[in-house]
N, C-alpha and C positions, 0 to 999 in steps of 0.2 A: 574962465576956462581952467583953471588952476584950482580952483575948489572944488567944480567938478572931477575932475583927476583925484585930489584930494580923497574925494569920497569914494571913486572908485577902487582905490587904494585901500580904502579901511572896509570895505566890503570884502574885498579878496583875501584879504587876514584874516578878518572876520570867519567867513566860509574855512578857509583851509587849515584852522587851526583845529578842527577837532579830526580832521585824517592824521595830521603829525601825530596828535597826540594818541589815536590807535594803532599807529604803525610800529608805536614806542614801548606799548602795554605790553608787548609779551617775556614773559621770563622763564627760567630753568630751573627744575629743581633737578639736583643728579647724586651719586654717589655711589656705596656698595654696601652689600649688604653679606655679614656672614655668621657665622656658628657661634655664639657666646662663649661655648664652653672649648671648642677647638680653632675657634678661627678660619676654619674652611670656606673659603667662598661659598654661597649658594645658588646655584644655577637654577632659573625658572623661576626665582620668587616674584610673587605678583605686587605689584602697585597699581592700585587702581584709587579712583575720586570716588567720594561716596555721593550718590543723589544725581551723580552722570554718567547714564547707561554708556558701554564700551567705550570710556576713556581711560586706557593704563597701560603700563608698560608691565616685560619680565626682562628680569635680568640677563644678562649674555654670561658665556662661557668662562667669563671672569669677576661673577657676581656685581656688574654695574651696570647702573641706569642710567636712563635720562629724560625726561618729561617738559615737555615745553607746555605751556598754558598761560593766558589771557591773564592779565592782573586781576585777582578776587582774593577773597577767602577762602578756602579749600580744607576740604576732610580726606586725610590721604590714609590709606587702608595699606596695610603691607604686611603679609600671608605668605607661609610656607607649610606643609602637608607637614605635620607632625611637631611646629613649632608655636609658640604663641603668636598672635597677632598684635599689630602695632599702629595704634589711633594715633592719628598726627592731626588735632587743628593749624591751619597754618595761613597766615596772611603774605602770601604770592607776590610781595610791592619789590621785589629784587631777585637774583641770580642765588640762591643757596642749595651749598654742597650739604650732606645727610650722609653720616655711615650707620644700618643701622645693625645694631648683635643680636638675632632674634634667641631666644633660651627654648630650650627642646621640651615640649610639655608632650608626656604620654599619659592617655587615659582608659584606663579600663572601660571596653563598650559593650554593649548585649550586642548577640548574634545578629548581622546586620547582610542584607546582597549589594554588594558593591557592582556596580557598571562600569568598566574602566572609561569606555569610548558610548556615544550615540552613534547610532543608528549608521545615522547618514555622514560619519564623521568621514570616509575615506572620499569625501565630495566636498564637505565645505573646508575642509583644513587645506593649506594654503604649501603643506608641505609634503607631496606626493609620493609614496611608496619611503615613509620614515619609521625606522620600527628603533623604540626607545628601550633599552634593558637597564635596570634595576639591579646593582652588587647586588644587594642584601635580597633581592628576589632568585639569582642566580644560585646561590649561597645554597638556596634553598630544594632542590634542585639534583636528583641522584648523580650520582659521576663515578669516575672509573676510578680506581683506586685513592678515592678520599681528594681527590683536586677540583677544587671549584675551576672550570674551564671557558671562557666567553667565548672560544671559538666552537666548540661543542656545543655550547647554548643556541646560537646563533641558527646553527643548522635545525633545528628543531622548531623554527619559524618560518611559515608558509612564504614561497617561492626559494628558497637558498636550499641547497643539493650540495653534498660531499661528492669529491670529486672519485674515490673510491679508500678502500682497505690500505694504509700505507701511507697517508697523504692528508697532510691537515688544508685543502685548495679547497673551493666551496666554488658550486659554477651558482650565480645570481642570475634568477629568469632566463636561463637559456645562455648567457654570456660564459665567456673561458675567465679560465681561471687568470690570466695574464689581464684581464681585464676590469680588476677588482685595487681600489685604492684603499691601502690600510694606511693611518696618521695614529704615531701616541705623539700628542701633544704638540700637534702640526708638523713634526719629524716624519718621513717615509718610512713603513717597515717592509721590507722587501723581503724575510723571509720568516712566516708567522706558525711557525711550529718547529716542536722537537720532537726527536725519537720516533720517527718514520710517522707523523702527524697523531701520535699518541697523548699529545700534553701542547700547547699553546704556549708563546712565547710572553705574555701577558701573566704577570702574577695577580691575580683578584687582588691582594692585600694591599697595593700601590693604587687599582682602578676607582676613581669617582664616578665618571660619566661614558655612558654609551651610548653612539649613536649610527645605524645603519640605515644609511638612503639605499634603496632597493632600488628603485625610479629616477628621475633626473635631480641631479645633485644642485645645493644654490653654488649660482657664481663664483663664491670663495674658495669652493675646492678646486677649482677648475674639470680639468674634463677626464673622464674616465667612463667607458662604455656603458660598463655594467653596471659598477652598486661603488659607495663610499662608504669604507669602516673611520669611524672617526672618535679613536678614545683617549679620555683626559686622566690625566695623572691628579690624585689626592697631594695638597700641596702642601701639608705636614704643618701638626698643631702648634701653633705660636701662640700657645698659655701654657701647657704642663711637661710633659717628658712622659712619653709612649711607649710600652714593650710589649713587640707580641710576636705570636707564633704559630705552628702548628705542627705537627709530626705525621704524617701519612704512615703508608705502607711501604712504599719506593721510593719517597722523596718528603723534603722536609722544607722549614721556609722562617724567615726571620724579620722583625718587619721596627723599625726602629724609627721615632719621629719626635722632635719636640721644637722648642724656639732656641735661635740665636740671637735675637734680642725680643724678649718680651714683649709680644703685639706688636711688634716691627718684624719681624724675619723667622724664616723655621725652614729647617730642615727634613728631609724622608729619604732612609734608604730603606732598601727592598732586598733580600735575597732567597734566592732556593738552589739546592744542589736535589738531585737523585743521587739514590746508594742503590740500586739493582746491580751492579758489579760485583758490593757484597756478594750478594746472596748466590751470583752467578760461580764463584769461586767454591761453593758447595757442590758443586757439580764433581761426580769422579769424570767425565767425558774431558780428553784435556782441550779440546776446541773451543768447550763453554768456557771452562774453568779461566784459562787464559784470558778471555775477554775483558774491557776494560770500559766496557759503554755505558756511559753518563753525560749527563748534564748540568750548567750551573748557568743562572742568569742573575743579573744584577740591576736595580734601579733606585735612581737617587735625584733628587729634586731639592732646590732653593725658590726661595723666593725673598722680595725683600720688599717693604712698603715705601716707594721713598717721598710720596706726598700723597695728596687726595686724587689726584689724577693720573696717577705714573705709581706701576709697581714692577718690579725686575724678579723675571724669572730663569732660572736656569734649569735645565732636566736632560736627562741621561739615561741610556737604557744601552744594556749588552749583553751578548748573551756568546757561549760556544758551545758545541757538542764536542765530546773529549774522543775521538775514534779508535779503536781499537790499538795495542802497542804491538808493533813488529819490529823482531830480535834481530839483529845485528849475526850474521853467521859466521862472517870472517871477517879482520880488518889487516892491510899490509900497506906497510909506509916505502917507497921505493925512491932512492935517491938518484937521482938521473939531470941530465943537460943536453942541449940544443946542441947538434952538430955544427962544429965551427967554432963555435962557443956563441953564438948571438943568436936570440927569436928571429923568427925568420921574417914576420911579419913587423914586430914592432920594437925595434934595437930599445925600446928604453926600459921594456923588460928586462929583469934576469935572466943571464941566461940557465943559470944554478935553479934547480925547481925540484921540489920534492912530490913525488906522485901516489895521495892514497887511497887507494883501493877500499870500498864498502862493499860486501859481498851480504843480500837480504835475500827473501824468498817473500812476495808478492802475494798477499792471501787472497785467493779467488776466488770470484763474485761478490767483491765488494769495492767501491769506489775507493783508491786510497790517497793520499797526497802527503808528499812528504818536504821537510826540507834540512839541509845539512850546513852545519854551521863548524868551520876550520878556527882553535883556540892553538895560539906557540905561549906555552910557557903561563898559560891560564889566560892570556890577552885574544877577544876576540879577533878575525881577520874581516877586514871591512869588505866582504863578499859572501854573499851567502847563495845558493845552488838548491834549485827548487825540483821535482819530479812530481808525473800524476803518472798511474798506471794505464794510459790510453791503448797502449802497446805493449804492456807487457804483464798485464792481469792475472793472476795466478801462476810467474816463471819466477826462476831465479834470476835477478838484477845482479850487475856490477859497476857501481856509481864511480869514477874516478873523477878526484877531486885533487887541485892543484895550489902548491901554495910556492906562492915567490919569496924565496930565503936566497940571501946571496949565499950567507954565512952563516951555518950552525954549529953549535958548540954540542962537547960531548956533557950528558945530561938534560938538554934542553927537550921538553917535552911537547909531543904535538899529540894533541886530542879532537878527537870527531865527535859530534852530535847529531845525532838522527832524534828529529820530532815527527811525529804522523800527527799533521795538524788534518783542518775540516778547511772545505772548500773556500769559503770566505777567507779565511787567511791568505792561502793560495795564493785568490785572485788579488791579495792587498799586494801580493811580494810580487805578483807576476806584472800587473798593471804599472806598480811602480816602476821597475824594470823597463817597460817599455814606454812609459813617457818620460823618464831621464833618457834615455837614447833612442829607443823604437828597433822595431824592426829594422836591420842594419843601417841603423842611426838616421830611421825617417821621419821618428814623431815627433811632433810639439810636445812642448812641454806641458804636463797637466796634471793635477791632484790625481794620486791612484785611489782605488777602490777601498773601501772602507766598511766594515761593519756594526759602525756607533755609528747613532741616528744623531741628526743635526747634522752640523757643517763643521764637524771636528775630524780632525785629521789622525791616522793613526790605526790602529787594530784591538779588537780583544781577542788572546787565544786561552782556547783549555785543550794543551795537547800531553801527549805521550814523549818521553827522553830516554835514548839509549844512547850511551857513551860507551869510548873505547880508546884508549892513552898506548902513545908510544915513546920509549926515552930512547936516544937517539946515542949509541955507542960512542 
C-alpha cells in the first residue's frame, strides 16, 4: 500500500511541475523613455515586439512603460515620430528596468500626402470624441496679434462653439460653459482667459501636451458633462540652459529652462506681461489715457529624478489681470471716542479710535473691487476692509475706515492704501474672512479661496496703489 501511494506521489509532482513552472515565466520589462538632447519626457512612444503582430505598449503622460511577456527572447522596437529608432535584442529570463534617450533625426523628404487618421478611425479607436493638438502645429497657425492661443485653436475644431464676443467659454456639443473641466497639469483652472477672452491664460512656450475629450471622458478625470481640457506643462531641459522669447504687438513673453542637476532635476519658468496700457496713454481722450489694463501670468515647474521608478514634480501657474486705477479724491483723519469713554459693544476695545475717511468716485460700467489697507507710523494694521461696487456703480463712495490707537503722538503718521484688485483676490480676502469667523461667527473653519492651482494656499495679485499720509499735530 505504501508503494502504491508512493507512486502516486511521484506522479502528481511529476504532472504539476510544468504548471509551477508557467505560472513563473512571466517578466517585466519597464522604464522611460526621453529627449536625448533635452531630457523631456516623451509621451506616445511606441514599444512594440517585432514578429508579434499587436504586442506593445506607449508610453503614459510621464514618458513610462511597462510590458509584461512570457520568458523568451524578444526584439523590442522602440519609435517616436521624428526621432531615431531603437533595436533592442533581448533575453526576457528576469524583471529589467530600460531608460531609453531617443536623438531627434530630421530628414529632408520629397512631397509626400500624409493621412493623419483611417477612415473608420472614429469607430475602432478606443477613445471617443479625443481631439489631440500639436504646440508646433498650433504655432503654425494665424492668431491675433502674433499670440500663439490653444484656446482659440481649440474652437476651430468640429463640435466646440465660443460662447460669444467678450468671453474666452467654448460651449462643447451642446453643453454650458460651467460644464467644461480644464487641468494644467492635473491642477483645476477655473478661469481660462484674459482680457475679456482675448488671450488664454496658457502660455504655448510652457505647453507640451494637449488633450480634449469632447465625448466621455476615461475614469481618471472623473465626471464632467460636457468635454475635458487636459494640458501638460514641458518639464524643463535637464542637459543645457535655455533662453527664449518673443515680442508681439501688445504683449511680450520670456521662457527660461535648464538643469539643476545634470540629468537628475531641471527647472522652467514661464512669463508674459501685456503693454496695451502703453499705447493707451497716447490717447488725448483722458478716459483712455488714464487706463491701466494689462496682464501678466507666470509659470514654473520642477522636477527631480529620484530613482527608476519615483520622479517628483512640482508646478505652478498664476496669473492677475491688473484693473484699472481709481484716484483717491479726498482723505480725512478725524480723532474721535465712544461716549462714556468704553465701546459699547466690546469693553476690551479702545475706546480712543481714530476715524478715516476715503472719499473715491466709482467708475461706471465696470466691475470694480477694492481693498484698503490702514499703516501707523509705516507698520501695517493687522485688518484689512474690502468693497465691490454691487451698490454703488458709477457714485461717489465714502469708505470710513477705523483704527484702534489708544495713544498717539504728535508726528506719528497714519497712511491709507487703496488697491483696485481683480475678482479672485476679492474672493481670497472675502472667503477668508468668513471662514475665520463667518457670517456673524457661523462658519467652520476652512481654507479660503485661492487663485494658484494646486493645493497651495495664498493669492497672486497685479493690482493698482493709491496712497495718502496724515501726520498727526
Amino acid at each position: 500500500m505504501s508503494c502504491t501511494l508512493l507512486k502516486f506521489i511521484t506522479l502528481l509532482i511529476f504532472f504539476s511541475f510544468p504548471f509551477f513552472l508557467f505560472a513563473s515565466s512571466k517578466h517585466t520589462i519597464s522604464g522611460t523613455i526621453t529627449d536625448a538632447n533635452t531630457g523631456e519626457s516623451l509621451i506616445g512612444t511606441s514599444i512594440t515586439v517585432k514578429n508579434l503582430a499587436s504586442t506593445g505598449v506607449t508610453t503614459n503622460a510621464y514618458g513610462y512603460f511597462s510590458l509584461t511577456l512570457p520568458e523568451a527572447k524578444y526584439t523590442f522596437v522602440i519609435s517616436y515620430l521624428g526621432y531615431e529608432t531603437i533595436v533592442l535584442p533581448l533575453n526576457l529570463n528576469e524583471n529589467k528596468v530600460f531608460n531609453f534617450k531617443l536623438i531627434p533625426n530630421s530628414q529632408q523628404l520629397s512631397d509626400i500626402e500624409i493621412i493623419a487618421q483611417r477612415k473608420n478611425h472614429n469607430i475602432t479607436s478606443n477613445e471617443i470624441g479625443m481631439e489631440k493638438l500639436e504646440v508646433k502645429e498650433i504655432a503654425k497657425i494665424p492668431v491675433l496679434f502674433g499670440e500663439a492661443d490653444i484656446m482659440k485653436t481649440l474652437k476651430l475644431t468640429p463640435g466646440i462653439k465660443s460662447v460669444g464676443e467678450g468671453s474666452g467659454g467654448m460651449f462643447v456639443r451642446g453643453g454650458n460653459n460651467s460644464q467644461n473641466l480644464i487641468l494644467l497639469d492635473e491642477a483645476t483652472v477655473y478661469n481660462a482667459d484674459h482680457l475679456l477672452g482675448f488671450f488664454s491664460t496658457f502660455n504655448s512656450d510652457a505647453i507640451k501636451d494637449i488633450q480634449m475629450f469632447k465625448g466621455t471622458a476615461p475614469a481618471e478625470y472623473g465626471g464632467r458633462i460636457s468635454s475635458v481640457l487636459d494640458v501638460k506643462m514641458n518639464d524643463g531641459n535637464n542637459q543645457d540652459y535655455q533662453v527664449g522669447g518673443g515680442i508681439g504687438l501688445i504683449s511680450s513673453r520670456l521662457n527660461v529652462e535648464g538643469p539643476i542637476a545634470k540629468g537628475k532635476s531641471s527647472f522652467l519658468v514661464t512669463a508674459r506681461r501685456t503693454y496695451a496700457d502703453l499705447f493707451l496713454k497716447l490717447s488725448p481722450n483722458d478716459l483712455i489715457n488714464s487706463n491701466q489694463l494689462y496682464f501678466y501670468d507666470l509659470n514654473v515647474k520642477m522636477n527631480y529624478i529620484i530613482n527608476d521608478k519615483n520622479r517628483l514634480y512640482l508646478s505652478g501657474y498664476s496669473n492677475s489681470t491688473i484693473p484699472n486705477a481709481v484716484a483717491i479724491d479726498s482723505f480725512k483723519v478725524t480723532n474721535s471716542i465712544y461716549p462714556g469713554g468704553e465701546a459699547p459693544i466690546r469693553p476690551e476695545i479702545p475706546a480712543h479710535f481714530y476715524e478715516v475717511s476715503v472719499k473715491f468716485t466709482d467708475p461706471v460700467a465696470e466691475k470694480n473691487y477694492y481693498i484698503f489697507i490702514l499703516y501707523l507710523n509705516g507698520a501695517a494694521q493687522n485688518r484689512n476692509y474690502i468693497y465691490d461696487d454691487r451698490f454703488t456703480n458709477g457714485k461717489q463712495v465714502e469708505s470710513v475706515l477705523i483704527l484702534y490707537y489708544p495713544e498717539m503722538k504728535t508726528g506719528d503718521k497714519i497712511s491709507v492704501e487703496m488697491q483696485c484688485i481683480d475678482k479672485s483676490v476679492y474672493e481670497y480676502f472675502k472667503s477668508m474672512g468668513n471662514s475665520a469667523m463667518g457670517p456673524r461667527n457661523s462658519s467652520s473653519p476652512a481654507n479660503p479661496y485661492t487663485n494658484l492651482t494646486g493645493t497651495i494656499l495664498g493669492y497672486f495679485s497685479a493690482h493698482t496703489v493709491e496712497r495718502r499720509e496724515y501726520i498727526v499735530p
